[in-house]
C-alpha positions as CSV (number, residue, x, y, z in Angstrom):
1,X,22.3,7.2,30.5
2,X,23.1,3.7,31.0
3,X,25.7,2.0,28.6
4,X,23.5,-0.1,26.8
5,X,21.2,2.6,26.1
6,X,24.4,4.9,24.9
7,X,24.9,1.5,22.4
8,X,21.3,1.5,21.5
9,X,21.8,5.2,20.6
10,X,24.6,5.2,18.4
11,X,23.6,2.0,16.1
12,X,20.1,3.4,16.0
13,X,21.4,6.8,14.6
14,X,22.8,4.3,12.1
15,X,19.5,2.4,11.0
16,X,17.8,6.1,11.0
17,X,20.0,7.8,8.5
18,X,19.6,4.5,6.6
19,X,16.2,3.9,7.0
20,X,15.0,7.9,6.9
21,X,17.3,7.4,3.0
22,X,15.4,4.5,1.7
23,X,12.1,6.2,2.3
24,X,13.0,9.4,1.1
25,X,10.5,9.5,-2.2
26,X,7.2,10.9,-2.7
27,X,4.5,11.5,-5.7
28,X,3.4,14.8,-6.8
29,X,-0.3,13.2,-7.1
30,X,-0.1,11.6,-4.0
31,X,2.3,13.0,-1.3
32,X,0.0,12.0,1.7
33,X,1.1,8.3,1.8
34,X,4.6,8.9,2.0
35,X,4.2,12.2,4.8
36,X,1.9,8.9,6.8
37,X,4.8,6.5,6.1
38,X,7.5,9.0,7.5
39,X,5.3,10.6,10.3
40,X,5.4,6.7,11.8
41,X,8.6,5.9,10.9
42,X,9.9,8.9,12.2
43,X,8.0,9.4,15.3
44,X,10.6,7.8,18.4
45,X,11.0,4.3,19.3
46,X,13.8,2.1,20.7
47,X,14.4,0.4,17.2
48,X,15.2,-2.8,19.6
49,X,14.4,-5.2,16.7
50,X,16.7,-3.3,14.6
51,X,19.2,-3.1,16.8
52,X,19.1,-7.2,17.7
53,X,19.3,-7.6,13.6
54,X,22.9,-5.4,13.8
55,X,24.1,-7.4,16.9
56,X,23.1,-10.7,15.9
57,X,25.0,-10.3,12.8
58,X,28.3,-8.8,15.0
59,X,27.5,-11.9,16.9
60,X,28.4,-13.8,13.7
61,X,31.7,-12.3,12.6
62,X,30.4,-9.8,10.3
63,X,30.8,-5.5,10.4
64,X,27.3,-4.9,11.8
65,X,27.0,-1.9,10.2
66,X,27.8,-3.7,6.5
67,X,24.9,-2.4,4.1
68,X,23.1,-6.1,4.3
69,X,22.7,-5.8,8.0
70,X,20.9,-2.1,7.5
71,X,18.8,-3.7,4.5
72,X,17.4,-6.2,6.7
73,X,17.2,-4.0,9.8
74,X,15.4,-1.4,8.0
75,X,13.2,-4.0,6.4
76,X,12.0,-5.4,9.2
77,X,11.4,-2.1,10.9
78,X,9.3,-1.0,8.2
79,X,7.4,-4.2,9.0
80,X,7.3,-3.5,12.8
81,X,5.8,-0.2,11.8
82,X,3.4,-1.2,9.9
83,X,1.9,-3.3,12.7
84,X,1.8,-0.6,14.9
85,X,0.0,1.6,12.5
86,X,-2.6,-1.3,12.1
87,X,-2.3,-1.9,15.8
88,X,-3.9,1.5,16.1
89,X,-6.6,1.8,14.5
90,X,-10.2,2.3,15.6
91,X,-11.0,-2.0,14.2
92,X,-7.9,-2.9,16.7
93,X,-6.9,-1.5,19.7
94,X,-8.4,2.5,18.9
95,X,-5.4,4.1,20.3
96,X,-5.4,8.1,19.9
97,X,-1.7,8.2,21.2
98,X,1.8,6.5,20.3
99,X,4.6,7.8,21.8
100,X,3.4,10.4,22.9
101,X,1.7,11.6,20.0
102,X,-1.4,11.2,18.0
103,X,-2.0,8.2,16.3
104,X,-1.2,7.5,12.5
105,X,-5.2,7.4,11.7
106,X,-5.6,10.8,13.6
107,X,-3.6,12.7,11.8
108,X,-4.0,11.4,8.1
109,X,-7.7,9.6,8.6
110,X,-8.4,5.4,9.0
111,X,-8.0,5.0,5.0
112,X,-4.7,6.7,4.6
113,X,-3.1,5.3,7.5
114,X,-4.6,1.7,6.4
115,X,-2.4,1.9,3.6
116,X,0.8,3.2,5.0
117,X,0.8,0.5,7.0
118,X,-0.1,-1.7,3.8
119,X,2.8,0.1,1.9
120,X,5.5,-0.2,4.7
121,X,4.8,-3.9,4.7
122,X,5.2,-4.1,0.7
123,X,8.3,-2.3,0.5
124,X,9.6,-4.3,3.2
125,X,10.2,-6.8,0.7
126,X,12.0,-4.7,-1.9
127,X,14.4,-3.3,0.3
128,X,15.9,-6.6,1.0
129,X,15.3,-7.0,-3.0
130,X,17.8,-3.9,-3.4
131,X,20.0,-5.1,-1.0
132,X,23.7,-5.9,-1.8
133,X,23.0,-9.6,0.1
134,X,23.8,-12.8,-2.5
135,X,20.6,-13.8,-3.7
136,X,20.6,-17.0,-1.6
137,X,20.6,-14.9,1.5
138,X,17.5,-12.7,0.0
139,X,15.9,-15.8,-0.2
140,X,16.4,-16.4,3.3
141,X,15.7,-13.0,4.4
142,X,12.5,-13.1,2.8
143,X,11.3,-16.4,3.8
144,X,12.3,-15.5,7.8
145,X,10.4,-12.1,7.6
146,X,7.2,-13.1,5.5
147,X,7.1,-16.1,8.0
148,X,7.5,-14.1,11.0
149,X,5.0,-11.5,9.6
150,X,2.4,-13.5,8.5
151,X,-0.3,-16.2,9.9
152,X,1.5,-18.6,11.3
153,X,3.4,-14.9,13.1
154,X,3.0,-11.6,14.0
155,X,-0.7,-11.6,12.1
156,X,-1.7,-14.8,13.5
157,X,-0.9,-13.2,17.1
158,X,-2.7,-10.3,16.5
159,X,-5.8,-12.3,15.6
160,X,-5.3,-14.0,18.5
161,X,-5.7,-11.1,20.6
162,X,-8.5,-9.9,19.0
163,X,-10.2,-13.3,20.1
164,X,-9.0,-12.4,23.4
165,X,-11.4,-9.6,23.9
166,X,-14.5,-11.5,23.4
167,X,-13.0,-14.8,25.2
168,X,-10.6,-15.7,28.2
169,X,-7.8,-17.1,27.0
170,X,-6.3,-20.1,28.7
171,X,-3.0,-20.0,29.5
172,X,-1.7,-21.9,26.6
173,X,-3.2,-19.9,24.2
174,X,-2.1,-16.8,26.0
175,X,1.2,-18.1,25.8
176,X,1.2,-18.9,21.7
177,X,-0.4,-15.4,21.8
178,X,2.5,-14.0,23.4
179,X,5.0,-15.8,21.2
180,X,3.1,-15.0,17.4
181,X,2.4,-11.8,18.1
182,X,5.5,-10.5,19.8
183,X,8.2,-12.6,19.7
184,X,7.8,-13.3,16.3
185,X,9.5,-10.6,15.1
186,X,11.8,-10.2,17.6
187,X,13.2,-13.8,16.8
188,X,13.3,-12.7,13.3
189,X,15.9,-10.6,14.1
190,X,17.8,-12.5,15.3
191,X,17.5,-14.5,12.2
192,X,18.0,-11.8,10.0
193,X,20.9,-10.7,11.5
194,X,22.5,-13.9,11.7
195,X,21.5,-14.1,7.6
196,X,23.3,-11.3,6.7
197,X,26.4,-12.5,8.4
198,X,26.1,-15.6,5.9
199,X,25.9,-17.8,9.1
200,X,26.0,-21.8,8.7
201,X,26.5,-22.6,12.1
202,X,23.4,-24.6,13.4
203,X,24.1,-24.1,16.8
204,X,24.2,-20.2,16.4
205,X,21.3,-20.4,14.9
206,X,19.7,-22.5,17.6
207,X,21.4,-20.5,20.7
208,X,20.0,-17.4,18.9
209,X,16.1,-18.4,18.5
210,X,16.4,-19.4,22.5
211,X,17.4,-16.2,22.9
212,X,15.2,-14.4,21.1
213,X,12.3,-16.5,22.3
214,X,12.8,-15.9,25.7
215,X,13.6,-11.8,25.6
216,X,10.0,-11.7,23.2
217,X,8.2,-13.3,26.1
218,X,9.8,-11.5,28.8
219,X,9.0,-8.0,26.6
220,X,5.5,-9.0,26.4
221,X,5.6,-10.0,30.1
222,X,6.4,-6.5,30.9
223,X,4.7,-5.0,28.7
224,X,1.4,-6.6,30.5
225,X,2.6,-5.0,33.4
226,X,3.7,-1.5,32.1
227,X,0.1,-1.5,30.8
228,X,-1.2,-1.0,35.0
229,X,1.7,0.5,36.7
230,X,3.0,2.9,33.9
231,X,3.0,6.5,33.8
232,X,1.4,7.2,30.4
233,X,2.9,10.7,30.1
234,X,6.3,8.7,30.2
235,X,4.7,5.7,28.8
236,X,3.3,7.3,25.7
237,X,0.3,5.9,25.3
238,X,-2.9,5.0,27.1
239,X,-2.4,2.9,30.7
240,X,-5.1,0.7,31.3
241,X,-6.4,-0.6,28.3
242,X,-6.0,-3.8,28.2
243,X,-8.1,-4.2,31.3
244,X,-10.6,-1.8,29.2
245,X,-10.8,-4.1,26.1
246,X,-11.1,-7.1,28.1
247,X,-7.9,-8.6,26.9
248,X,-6.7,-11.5,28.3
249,X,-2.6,-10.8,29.5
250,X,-0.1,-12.3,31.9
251,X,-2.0,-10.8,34.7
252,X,-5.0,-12.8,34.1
253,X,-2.9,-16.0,35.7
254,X,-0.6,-14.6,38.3
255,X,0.1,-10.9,40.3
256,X,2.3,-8.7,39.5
257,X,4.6,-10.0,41.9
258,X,4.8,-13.3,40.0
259,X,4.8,-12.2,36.5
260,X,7.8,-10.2,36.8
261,X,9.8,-13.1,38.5
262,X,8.7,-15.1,35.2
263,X,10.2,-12.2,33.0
264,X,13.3,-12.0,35.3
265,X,13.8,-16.2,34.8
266,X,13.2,-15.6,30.9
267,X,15.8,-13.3,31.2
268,X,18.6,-15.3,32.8
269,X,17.3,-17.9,30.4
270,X,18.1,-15.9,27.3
271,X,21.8,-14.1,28.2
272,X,22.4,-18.2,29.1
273,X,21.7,-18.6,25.7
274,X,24.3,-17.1,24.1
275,X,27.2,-16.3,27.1
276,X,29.4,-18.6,25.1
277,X,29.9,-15.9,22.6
278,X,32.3,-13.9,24.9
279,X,32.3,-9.9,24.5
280,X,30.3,-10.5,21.1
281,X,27.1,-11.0,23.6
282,X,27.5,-8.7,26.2
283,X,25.7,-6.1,24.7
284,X,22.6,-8.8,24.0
285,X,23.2,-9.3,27.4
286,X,22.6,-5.8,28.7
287,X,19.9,-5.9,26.4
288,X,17.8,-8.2,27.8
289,X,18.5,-6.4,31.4
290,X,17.3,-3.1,30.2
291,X,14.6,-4.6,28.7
292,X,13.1,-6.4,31.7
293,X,13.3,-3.2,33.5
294,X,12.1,-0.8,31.3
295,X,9.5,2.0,31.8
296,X,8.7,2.9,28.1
Protein backbone atom coordinates (compact mmCIF):
# COMPACT_ATOMS: atom_id res chain seq x y z
CA UNK A 1 0.00 0.00 0.00
CA UNK A 2 1.28 3.14 -1.28
CA UNK A 3 1.57 6.20 1.27
CA UNK A 4 -0.97 8.24 0.00
CA UNK A 5 -3.44 5.51 -0.02
CA UNK A 6 -2.24 4.63 3.78
CA UNK A 7 -3.33 8.64 4.27
CA UNK A 8 -6.44 8.25 2.39
CA UNK A 9 -7.19 5.27 4.80
CA UNK A 10 -6.74 6.77 8.03
CA UNK A 11 -8.71 10.22 7.38
CA UNK A 12 -11.39 8.26 5.71
CA UNK A 13 -11.88 5.91 8.86
CA UNK A 14 -12.37 9.38 10.26
CA UNK A 15 -15.19 10.78 7.92
CA UNK A 16 -16.86 7.03 8.32
CA UNK A 17 -17.23 6.95 11.96
CA UNK A 18 -18.50 10.54 11.57
CA UNK A 19 -20.54 10.12 8.75
CA UNK A 20 -21.91 6.31 9.59
CA UNK A 21 -22.95 8.65 13.33
CA UNK A 22 -24.90 11.28 11.62
CA UNK A 23 -26.94 8.88 9.74
CA UNK A 24 -27.58 6.58 12.42
CA UNK A 25 -31.61 7.14 12.72
CA UNK A 26 -34.42 5.34 11.39
CA UNK A 27 -38.48 5.19 11.64
CA UNK A 28 -40.40 2.44 12.92
CA UNK A 29 -42.99 3.09 9.94
CA UNK A 30 -40.56 3.46 7.52
CA UNK A 31 -37.12 1.83 8.06
CA UNK A 32 -36.48 1.06 4.26
CA UNK A 33 -35.27 4.61 3.44
CA UNK A 34 -32.75 4.79 5.98
CA UNK A 35 -31.32 0.74 5.32
CA UNK A 36 -31.23 2.45 1.16
CA UNK A 37 -29.36 5.53 2.62
CA UNK A 38 -26.78 3.42 4.64
CA UNK A 39 -26.59 0.43 2.10
CA UNK A 40 -24.99 3.48 -0.34
CA UNK A 41 -23.34 5.22 1.99
CA UNK A 42 -21.80 2.33 3.36
CA UNK A 43 -20.93 0.31 0.38
CA UNK A 44 -16.81 1.21 -0.46
CA UNK A 45 -15.51 4.14 -2.04
CA UNK A 46 -12.28 6.26 -1.99
CA UNK A 47 -14.20 9.23 -0.17
CA UNK A 48 -11.57 11.39 -2.32
CA UNK A 49 -13.93 14.52 -2.11
CA UNK A 50 -13.99 14.02 1.48
CA UNK A 51 -10.76 13.64 1.91
CA UNK A 52 -9.69 16.93 -0.34
CA UNK A 53 -12.41 18.91 2.10
CA UNK A 54 -10.03 17.59 5.35
CA UNK A 55 -6.77 18.51 3.43
CA UNK A 56 -7.80 21.68 1.96
CA UNK A 57 -8.73 22.87 5.34
CA UNK A 58 -5.02 21.47 6.82
CA UNK A 59 -3.85 23.40 3.86
CA UNK A 60 -5.35 26.43 5.63
CA UNK A 61 -3.99 26.30 9.16
CA UNK A 62 -6.83 24.49 10.73
CA UNK A 63 -6.95 20.71 12.70
CA UNK A 64 -8.46 18.91 9.70
CA UNK A 65 -10.03 16.69 11.73
CA UNK A 66 -11.95 19.79 13.84
CA UNK A 67 -15.80 18.83 13.78
CA UNK A 68 -16.49 21.72 10.93
CA UNK A 69 -14.20 19.97 8.52
CA UNK A 70 -16.18 16.49 9.15
CA UNK A 71 -19.71 18.50 8.88
CA UNK A 72 -18.79 19.68 5.58
CA UNK A 73 -16.97 16.52 4.41
CA UNK A 74 -19.81 14.41 5.44
CA UNK A 75 -22.12 16.85 3.80
CA UNK A 76 -20.85 16.82 0.70
CA UNK A 77 -20.51 13.05 0.65
CA UNK A 78 -23.97 12.60 1.28
CA UNK A 79 -24.37 14.73 -1.83
CA UNK A 80 -21.82 12.80 -3.86
CA UNK A 81 -23.93 9.80 -2.93
CA UNK A 82 -26.91 10.83 -3.81
CA UNK A 83 -25.70 11.35 -7.38
CA UNK A 84 -24.51 8.16 -7.70
CA UNK A 85 -27.75 6.56 -6.53
CA UNK A 86 -29.44 8.78 -9.28
CA UNK A 87 -26.62 8.03 -11.57
CA UNK A 88 -27.85 4.52 -11.48
CA UNK A 89 -30.91 4.17 -12.14
CA UNK A 90 -32.71 2.52 -15.10
CA UNK A 91 -33.78 6.71 -16.56
CA UNK A 92 -29.75 7.35 -16.36
CA UNK A 93 -27.08 5.17 -16.91
CA UNK A 94 -29.18 1.54 -15.77
CA UNK A 95 -26.28 0.27 -13.94
CA UNK A 96 -26.92 -3.21 -12.08
CA UNK A 97 -23.41 -2.96 -10.25
CA UNK A 98 -21.47 -0.24 -8.10
CA UNK A 99 -18.64 -1.31 -6.57
CA UNK A 100 -18.94 -4.40 -6.93
CA UNK A 101 -22.30 -4.79 -5.83
CA UNK A 102 -25.84 -4.40 -6.87
CA UNK A 103 -27.09 -1.20 -7.53
CA UNK A 104 -29.17 0.96 -4.91
CA UNK A 105 -32.48 0.46 -7.22
CA UNK A 106 -31.85 -3.37 -7.21
CA UNK A 107 -31.89 -4.04 -3.98
CA UNK A 108 -34.71 -1.61 -2.57
CA UNK A 109 -36.69 -0.92 -6.12
CA UNK A 110 -36.49 2.54 -8.60
CA UNK A 111 -38.96 4.38 -6.04
CA UNK A 112 -37.16 3.81 -2.88
CA UNK A 113 -33.78 4.39 -4.11
CA UNK A 114 -35.24 7.69 -5.97
CA UNK A 115 -35.69 9.01 -2.62
CA UNK A 116 -32.62 8.03 -0.87
CA UNK A 117 -30.90 9.77 -3.16
CA UNK A 118 -33.56 12.71 -2.75
CA UNK A 119 -33.07 12.37 1.20
CA UNK A 120 -29.17 12.28 1.23
CA UNK A 121 -29.27 15.50 -0.85
CA UNK A 122 -31.78 17.21 1.75
CA UNK A 123 -29.94 16.35 4.75
CA UNK A 124 -26.96 17.44 3.15
CA UNK A 125 -28.02 20.77 4.11
CA UNK A 126 -28.80 20.17 7.74
CA UNK A 127 -25.69 18.68 8.59
CA UNK A 128 -23.84 21.76 7.88
CA UNK A 129 -27.02 23.42 9.70
CA UNK A 130 -25.90 21.31 12.95
CA UNK A 131 -22.50 22.04 12.45
CA UNK A 132 -20.42 23.89 15.11
CA UNK A 133 -19.13 26.37 12.00
CA UNK A 134 -20.08 30.35 12.78
CA UNK A 135 -23.04 30.99 10.97
CA UNK A 136 -21.21 33.13 8.35
CA UNK A 137 -19.32 30.14 7.34
CA UNK A 138 -22.78 27.96 7.00
CA UNK A 139 -23.66 30.56 4.82
CA UNK A 140 -20.73 29.89 2.74
CA UNK A 141 -20.85 26.25 2.96
CA UNK A 142 -24.20 26.19 1.75
CA UNK A 143 -23.97 28.54 -0.96
CA UNK A 144 -20.57 26.49 -2.38
CA UNK A 145 -22.37 23.08 -2.14
CA UNK A 146 -25.99 24.02 -3.51
CA UNK A 147 -24.02 25.81 -6.28
CA UNK A 148 -21.78 23.05 -7.04
CA UNK A 149 -24.81 20.63 -6.83
CA UNK A 150 -27.19 22.25 -8.77
CA UNK A 151 -27.79 23.57 -12.54
CA UNK A 152 -25.32 25.63 -13.10
CA UNK A 153 -23.16 22.03 -11.39
CA UNK A 154 -23.12 18.67 -10.91
CA UNK A 155 -27.09 18.52 -12.24
CA UNK A 156 -26.40 20.69 -15.13
CA UNK A 157 -23.47 18.14 -16.06
CA UNK A 158 -25.48 15.35 -15.71
CA UNK A 159 -28.07 16.73 -18.14
CA UNK A 160 -25.48 17.35 -20.24
CA UNK A 161 -24.59 13.88 -20.60
CA UNK A 162 -27.81 12.76 -21.05
CA UNK A 163 -27.81 15.01 -24.21
CA UNK A 164 -24.70 13.30 -25.07
CA UNK A 165 -26.39 10.02 -25.83
CA UNK A 166 -28.65 11.20 -28.42
CA UNK A 167 -26.08 13.90 -29.85
CA UNK A 168 -22.15 14.17 -30.45
CA UNK A 169 -20.86 16.57 -28.35
CA UNK A 170 -18.31 18.95 -29.60
CA UNK A 171 -15.44 19.30 -27.85
CA UNK A 172 -16.30 22.37 -25.96
CA UNK A 173 -19.30 21.05 -24.68
CA UNK A 174 -17.59 17.89 -23.78
CA UNK A 175 -15.32 19.86 -21.89
CA UNK A 176 -18.12 22.02 -19.78
CA UNK A 177 -19.53 18.55 -19.49
CA UNK A 178 -16.52 17.33 -17.95
CA UNK A 179 -16.13 20.28 -15.62
CA UNK A 180 -20.23 20.56 -14.25
CA UNK A 181 -20.59 17.24 -13.83
CA UNK A 182 -17.35 16.12 -12.25
CA UNK A 183 -15.32 18.66 -11.27
CA UNK A 184 -17.90 20.48 -9.74
CA UNK A 185 -17.86 18.85 -6.70
CA UNK A 186 -14.52 18.07 -6.50
CA UNK A 187 -13.75 21.88 -6.59
CA UNK A 188 -16.33 22.22 -3.89
CA UNK A 189 -14.15 20.61 -1.72
CA UNK A 190 -11.72 22.35 -2.00
CA UNK A 191 -13.93 25.25 -1.11
CA UNK A 192 -15.41 23.64 1.72
CA UNK A 193 -12.49 22.79 3.19
CA UNK A 194 -10.80 25.94 2.81
CA UNK A 195 -14.42 27.39 4.49
CA UNK A 196 -14.13 25.64 7.48
CA UNK A 197 -10.65 26.74 8.02
CA UNK A 198 -12.23 30.37 8.11
CA UNK A 199 -9.92 31.18 5.08
CA UNK A 200 -9.64 35.02 3.76
CA UNK A 201 -6.84 34.58 1.66
CA UNK A 202 -7.86 35.22 -2.03
CA UNK A 203 -5.02 33.69 -3.34
CA UNK A 204 -5.71 30.35 -1.47
CA UNK A 205 -8.75 30.42 -2.64
CA UNK A 206 -7.71 30.96 -6.27
CA UNK A 207 -4.56 28.40 -6.14
CA UNK A 208 -7.14 25.93 -4.73
CA UNK A 209 -10.02 26.15 -7.48
CA UNK A 210 -6.92 25.65 -10.14
CA UNK A 211 -6.22 22.82 -8.42
CA UNK A 212 -9.25 21.36 -8.03
CA UNK A 213 -10.24 22.20 -11.66
CA UNK A 214 -7.55 20.50 -13.08
CA UNK A 215 -7.51 16.98 -10.84
CA UNK A 216 -11.70 17.02 -11.78
CA UNK A 217 -10.79 17.00 -15.42
CA UNK A 218 -7.91 14.72 -15.16
CA UNK A 219 -10.38 12.21 -12.98
CA UNK A 220 -12.91 12.34 -15.63
CA UNK A 221 -10.14 11.95 -18.21
CA UNK A 222 -9.33 8.76 -16.70
CA UNK A 223 -12.24 7.70 -15.95
CA UNK A 224 -13.09 7.79 -19.97
CA UNK A 225 -10.40 5.58 -20.26
CA UNK A 226 -10.90 3.14 -17.21
CA UNK A 227 -14.33 2.77 -18.86
CA UNK A 228 -12.33 0.57 -22.14
CA UNK A 229 -9.29 -0.77 -20.59
CA UNK A 230 -10.57 -1.66 -17.01
CA UNK A 231 -11.08 -4.87 -15.53
CA UNK A 232 -14.66 -4.67 -14.22
CA UNK A 233 -14.25 -7.37 -11.54
CA UNK A 234 -11.54 -4.87 -10.13
CA UNK A 235 -13.36 -1.91 -11.58
CA UNK A 236 -16.66 -2.64 -10.01
CA UNK A 237 -18.88 -1.91 -12.36
CA UNK A 238 -19.78 -2.36 -15.98
CA UNK A 239 -16.69 -1.71 -18.75
CA UNK A 240 -17.89 -0.52 -21.82
CA UNK A 241 -20.81 1.39 -21.43
CA UNK A 242 -20.20 4.46 -22.40
CA UNK A 243 -19.47 3.16 -25.89
CA UNK A 244 -22.93 1.25 -25.31
CA UNK A 245 -24.98 4.44 -24.50
CA UNK A 246 -23.51 6.31 -27.15
CA UNK A 247 -21.93 8.86 -24.89
CA UNK A 248 -19.80 11.24 -26.11
CA UNK A 249 -16.10 11.10 -23.80
CA UNK A 250 -12.52 12.11 -24.19
CA UNK A 251 -12.04 9.29 -26.53
CA UNK A 252 -14.32 10.68 -29.02
CA UNK A 253 -11.46 13.44 -29.85
CA UNK A 254 -8.07 11.75 -29.31
CA UNK A 255 -6.58 7.88 -28.57
CA UNK A 256 -5.95 6.63 -25.64
CA UNK A 257 -2.45 7.49 -26.11
CA UNK A 258 -3.28 11.19 -26.14
CA UNK A 259 -5.90 11.49 -23.53
CA UNK A 260 -3.78 10.22 -20.84
CA UNK A 261 -0.88 12.69 -21.82
CA UNK A 262 -3.74 15.39 -21.32
CA UNK A 263 -4.62 13.94 -17.80
CA UNK A 264 -0.80 13.61 -17.02
CA UNK A 265 -0.38 17.74 -18.06
CA UNK A 266 -3.61 18.44 -15.80
CA UNK A 267 -1.78 16.82 -13.36
CA UNK A 268 1.49 18.69 -13.19
CA UNK A 269 -0.82 21.64 -13.72
CA UNK A 270 -2.63 21.14 -10.48
CA UNK A 271 0.38 20.04 -7.82
CA UNK A 272 1.90 23.47 -9.59
CA UNK A 273 -0.96 24.94 -8.14
CA UNK A 274 -0.45 24.82 -4.81
CA UNK A 275 3.58 23.60 -4.27
CA UNK A 276 3.93 26.88 -2.56
CA UNK A 277 2.27 25.49 0.37
CA UNK A 278 5.33 23.38 1.39
CA UNK A 279 4.59 19.94 3.36
CA UNK A 280 0.88 21.17 3.78
CA UNK A 281 0.41 20.03 -0.10
CA UNK A 282 2.33 17.14 -0.48
CA UNK A 283 -0.29 14.86 0.29
CA UNK A 284 -2.65 16.90 -2.43
CA UNK A 285 0.24 16.23 -4.40
CA UNK A 286 0.38 12.51 -4.12
CA UNK A 287 -3.13 12.86 -4.60
CA UNK A 288 -3.32 13.94 -7.83
CA UNK A 289 -0.55 11.11 -8.81
CA UNK A 290 -2.64 8.33 -7.52
CA UNK A 291 -5.42 9.58 -9.03
CA UNK A 292 -4.13 9.86 -12.63
CA UNK A 293 -2.99 6.34 -12.30
CA UNK A 294 -5.65 4.65 -10.77
CA UNK A 295 -7.49 1.35 -11.65
CA UNK A 296 -10.73 1.73 -9.59
Amino acid sequence: MSKITETMKSYNEKVNGFLYDVLDMTDADYPVIFEAVNYSVKNGGKRIRPFLVLKFSELAGADPFSKTALYFASALECIHTYSLIHDDLPCMDDDDLRRGKPTNHKVYGEANATLAGDALNTYAFEIIADSDAAPELKVKAVKALSSCAGMFGMVGGQVMDLIGESKTLDKREYEKMNALKTGALIRCAAKLGLIAAGCEDDDTYKNADIYASCVGRAFQIRDDILDVIADEAVFGKPVGSDAENGKTTVLSFMTLGQAQSLAAKLTETAKNAISKYGEKSRDLMDLADYLLERNV
